[in-house]
C-alpha positions, -999 to 999 in steps of 0.1 A, spaced: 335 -291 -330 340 -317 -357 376 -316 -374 357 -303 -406 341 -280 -392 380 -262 -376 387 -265 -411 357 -247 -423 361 -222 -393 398 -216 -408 385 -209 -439 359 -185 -427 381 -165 -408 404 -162 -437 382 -146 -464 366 -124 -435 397 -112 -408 429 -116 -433 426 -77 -440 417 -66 -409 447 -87 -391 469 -78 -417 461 -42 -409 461 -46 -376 500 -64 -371 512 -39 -394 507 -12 -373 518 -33 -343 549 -46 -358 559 -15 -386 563 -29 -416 546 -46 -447 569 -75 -451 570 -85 -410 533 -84 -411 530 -104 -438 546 -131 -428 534 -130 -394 500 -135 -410 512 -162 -429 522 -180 -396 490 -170 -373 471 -186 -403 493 -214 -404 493 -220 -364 453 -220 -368 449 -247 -391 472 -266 -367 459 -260 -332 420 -251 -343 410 -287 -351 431 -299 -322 419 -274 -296 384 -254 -312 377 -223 -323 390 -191 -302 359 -173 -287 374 -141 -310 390 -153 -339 405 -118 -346 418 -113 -318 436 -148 -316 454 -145 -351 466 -108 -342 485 -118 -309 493 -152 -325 509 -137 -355 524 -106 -333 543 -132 -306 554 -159 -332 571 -129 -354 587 -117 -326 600 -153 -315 609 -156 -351 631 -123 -340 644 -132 -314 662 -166 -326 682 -140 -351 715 -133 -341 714 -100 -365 688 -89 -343 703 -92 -307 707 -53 -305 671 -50 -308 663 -63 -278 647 -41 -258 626 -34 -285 617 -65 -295 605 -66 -256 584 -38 -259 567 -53 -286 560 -85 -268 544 -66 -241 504 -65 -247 507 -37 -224 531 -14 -248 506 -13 -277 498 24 -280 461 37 -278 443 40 -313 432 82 -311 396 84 -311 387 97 -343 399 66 -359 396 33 -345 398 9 -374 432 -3 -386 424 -9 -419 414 27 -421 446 33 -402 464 16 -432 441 32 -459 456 66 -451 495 54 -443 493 40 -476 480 70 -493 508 93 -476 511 124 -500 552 114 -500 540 86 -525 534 87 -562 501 85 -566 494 55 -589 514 38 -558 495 45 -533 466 37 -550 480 -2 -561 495 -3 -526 462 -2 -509 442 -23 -532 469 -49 -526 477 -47 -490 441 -35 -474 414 -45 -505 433 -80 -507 434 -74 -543 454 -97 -566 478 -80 -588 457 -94 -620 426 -77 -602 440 -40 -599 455 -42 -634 423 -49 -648 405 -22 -626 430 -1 -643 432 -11 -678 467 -18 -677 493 -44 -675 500 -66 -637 536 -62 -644 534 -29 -640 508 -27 -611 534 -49 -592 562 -21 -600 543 3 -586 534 -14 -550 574 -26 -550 584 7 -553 558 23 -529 570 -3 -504 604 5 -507 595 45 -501 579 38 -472 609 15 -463 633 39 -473 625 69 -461 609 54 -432 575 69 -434 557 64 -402 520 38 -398 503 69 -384 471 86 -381 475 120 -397 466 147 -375 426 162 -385 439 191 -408 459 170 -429 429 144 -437 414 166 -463 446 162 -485 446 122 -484 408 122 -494 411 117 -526 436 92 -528 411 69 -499 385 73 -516 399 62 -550 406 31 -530 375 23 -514 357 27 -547 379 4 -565 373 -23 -536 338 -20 -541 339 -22 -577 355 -56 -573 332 -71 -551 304 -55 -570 317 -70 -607 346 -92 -600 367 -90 -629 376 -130 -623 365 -161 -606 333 -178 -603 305 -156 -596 300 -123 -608 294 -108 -571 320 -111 -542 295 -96 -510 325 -93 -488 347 -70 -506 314 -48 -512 305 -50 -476 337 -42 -467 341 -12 -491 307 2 -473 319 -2 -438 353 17 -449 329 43 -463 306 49 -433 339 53 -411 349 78 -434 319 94 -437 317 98 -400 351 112 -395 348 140 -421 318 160 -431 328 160 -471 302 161 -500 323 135 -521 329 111 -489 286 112 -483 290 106 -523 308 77 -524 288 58 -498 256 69 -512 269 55 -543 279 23 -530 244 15 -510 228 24 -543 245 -4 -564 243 -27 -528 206 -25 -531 207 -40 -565 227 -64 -557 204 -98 -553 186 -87 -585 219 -82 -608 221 -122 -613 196 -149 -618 192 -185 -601 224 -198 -621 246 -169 -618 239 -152 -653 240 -120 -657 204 -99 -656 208 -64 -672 194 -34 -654 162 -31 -674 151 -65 -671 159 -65 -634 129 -72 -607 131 -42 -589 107 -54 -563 140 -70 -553 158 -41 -546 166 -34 -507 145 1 -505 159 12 -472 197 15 -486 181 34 -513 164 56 -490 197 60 -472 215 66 -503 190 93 -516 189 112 -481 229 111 -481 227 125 -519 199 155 -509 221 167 -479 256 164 -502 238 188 -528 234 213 -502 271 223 -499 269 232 -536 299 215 -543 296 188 -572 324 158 -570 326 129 -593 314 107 -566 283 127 -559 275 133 -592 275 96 -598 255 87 -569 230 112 -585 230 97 -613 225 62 -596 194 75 -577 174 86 -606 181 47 -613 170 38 -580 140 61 -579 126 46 -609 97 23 -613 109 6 -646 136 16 -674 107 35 -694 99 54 -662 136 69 -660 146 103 -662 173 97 -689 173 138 -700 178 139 -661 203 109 -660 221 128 -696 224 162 -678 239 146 -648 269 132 -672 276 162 -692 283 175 -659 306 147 -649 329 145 -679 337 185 -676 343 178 -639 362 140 -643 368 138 -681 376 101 -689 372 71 -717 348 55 -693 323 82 -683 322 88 -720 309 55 -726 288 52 -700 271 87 -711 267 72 -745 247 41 -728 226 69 -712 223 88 -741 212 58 -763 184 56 -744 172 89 -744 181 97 -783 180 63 -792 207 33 -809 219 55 -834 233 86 -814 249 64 -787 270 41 -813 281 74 -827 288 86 -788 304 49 -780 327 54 -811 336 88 -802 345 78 -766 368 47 -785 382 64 -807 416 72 -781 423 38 -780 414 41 -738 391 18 -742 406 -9 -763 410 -40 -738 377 -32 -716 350 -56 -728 322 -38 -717 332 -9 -741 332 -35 -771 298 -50 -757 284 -20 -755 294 -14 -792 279 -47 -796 243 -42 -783 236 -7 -802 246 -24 -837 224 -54 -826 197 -27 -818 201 -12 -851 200 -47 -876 238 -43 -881 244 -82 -872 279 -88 -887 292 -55 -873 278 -68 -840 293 -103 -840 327 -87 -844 325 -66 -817 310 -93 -790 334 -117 -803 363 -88 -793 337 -85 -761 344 -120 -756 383 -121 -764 387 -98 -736 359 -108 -707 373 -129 -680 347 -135 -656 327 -166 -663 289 -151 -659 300 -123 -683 315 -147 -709 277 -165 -709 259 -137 -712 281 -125 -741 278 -160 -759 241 -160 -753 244 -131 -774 264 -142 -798 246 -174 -806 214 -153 -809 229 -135 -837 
């Protein structure tokens, strides 16, 4: 293999094995910051030796013990350290590392639920797994939530240092303690797939692998624990998936759900989706998960947007906001009601859901605002409100598509 091609190889296994090494040394060597920086070095070592020598046969698998031996080197040259010895040999040994239980054999997993230990606060653990699992930048997770990265990076400081401090254990909870960290996981994987599925910065609009990876979290959970809201999630995530090569056009722009070619949605996720949904329902318990995957499949079942079931899609909200009241559900059950009662009653909805100040710095409340007063002739009142759209949007296709707007008016 060509130089270039190392390189490229590098690269590749960078965006797709950093989490799950990451994951994977920090369970081998206890500890955020040690794995971190053994990372760092395994990285480093491959764009060394890779050109030099080629590509391991298991990229993965090279990094991991690459990272693992070099931080324990690293260890051993540290005179503060001598006293850990013997336990820096253990480590060395391939043959110490324990066995993964069988009911979960994914690190990242592993990680998911360390991070969300109930001993944490919970807008920690939260901020803690985005960064260390979702490979979330700081700017990212403050966006997802509305808030301020100084603050985001607070919060995963101080949930390392509780897990530092008080020496919380990288273990798998036993099986009647999952049902307690649910929440907390799931929270997570949503908020990776949201990323990857409307990046909130960089170049395109999409990032696949985040999205992929959020699923594969999903279907791991989903096959661990026999919950309504876990099957929820995932069928929510394949519904948005199958949309996904329809959501943008050949340069990247933005194409709205109604004008989307829904020949180009993948029918067999839906299908998935829709029997994950029908089976979820059965328990008779309704979660904010499944409730929007519901919601989702009336999208997905649809032939065209005058074909949905918006008093369906409607119903399905009122529901959601009594059972997971916030700024954004209200919005986007105004959207839904626009469409079903028309401009007029969702711009009184959209300003009712604004009127908290929630949903002062998220751009697609404002752009919302935008398109109803556009509907309804009310052009100057809608170039304020895309211009605040635009003040606020940071990713590049969503910037176009709100001065395309803008011009037209």
């Amino acid at each position: 293999m060509s130089e270039a091609g190392a390189r490229a190889a590098v690269e590749t296994a960078y965006r797709g094995e950093k989490r799950r090494v990451l994951a994977t040394l920090i369970r081998l060597l206890g500890g955020f910051d040690a794995a971190e920086e053994a990372l760092h070095e395994a990285f480093a070592a491959a764009a060394d030796r890779w050109p030099r020598e080629g590509v391991p046969a298991n990229p993965y698998s090279w990094l991991v013990s690459t990272g693992r031996f070099r931080m324990v080197d690293r260890w051993r040259r540290q005179a503060r350290l001598a006293g850990a010895l013997p336990q820096l040999a253990a480590l060395a040994d391939p043959a110490s590392e324990p066995a993964i239980p069988e009911h979960i054999r994914d690190d990242e997993l592993r990680l998911i639920f360390t991070c969300c230990h109930p001993d944490l606060p919970a807008d920690g653990r939260v901020a803690l797994t985005l960064r260390e699992v979702g490979g979330l930048t700081t700017e990212e997770i403050a966006r997802a939530y509305l808030t301020r990265p100084p603050t985001i990076a607070q919060r995963i400081v101080r949930a390392k240092a509780r897990i530092r401090d008080d020496a919380i254990p990288f273990e798998i909870p036993a099986r009647a303690e999952l049902p307690s960290r649910i929440e907390s996981v799931l929270r997570v994987i949503y908020l990776v797939f949201n990323e990857g599925y409307a990046a909130t910065e960089g170049p395109v609009l999409t990032r696949a692998d985040l999205s992929a990876e959020a699923i594969r979290l999903g279907r791991l959970m989903a096959g661990l624990i026999d919950d309504p809201e876990v099957a929820g999630l995932l069928a929510l995530m394949l519904l948005h998936e199958a949309r996904r090569e329809s959501r943008v056009d050949e340069a990247g722009d933005v194409v709205l759900l109604e004008e989307q070619d829904r020949s180009r949605w993948d029918r067999a996720l839906i299908y998935e989706a829709r029997g994950l949904i029908d089976t979820a329902l059965k328990a008779g318990r309704l979660g904010p998960y499944l409730l929007q995957a519901a919601i989702a499949g009336e999208h997905g079942a649809a032939l065209n947007t005058a074909d949905t079931d918006w008093r369906q899609i409607v119903s399905l909200y009122d529901i959601l906001i009594l059972v997971d009241p916030s700024p954004v559900v209200a919005l986007n059950r105004a959207a839904a009601l626009s469409m079903r009662d028309g401009s007029e009653a969702g711009l009184a909805a959209v300003d009712r859901a604004m009127a908290g100040g929630g949903l002062d710095a998220y751009h697609l409340a404002h752009a919302a605002r935008a398109d109803m007063l556009r509907r309804l002739g009310r052009d100057g009142e809608a170039k304020e409100a895309y211009r605040k759209a635009l003040d606020l949007a940071r990713q590049p296709a969503e910037r176009r598509f709100l001065e395309r707007r803008l011009a037209a008016l």
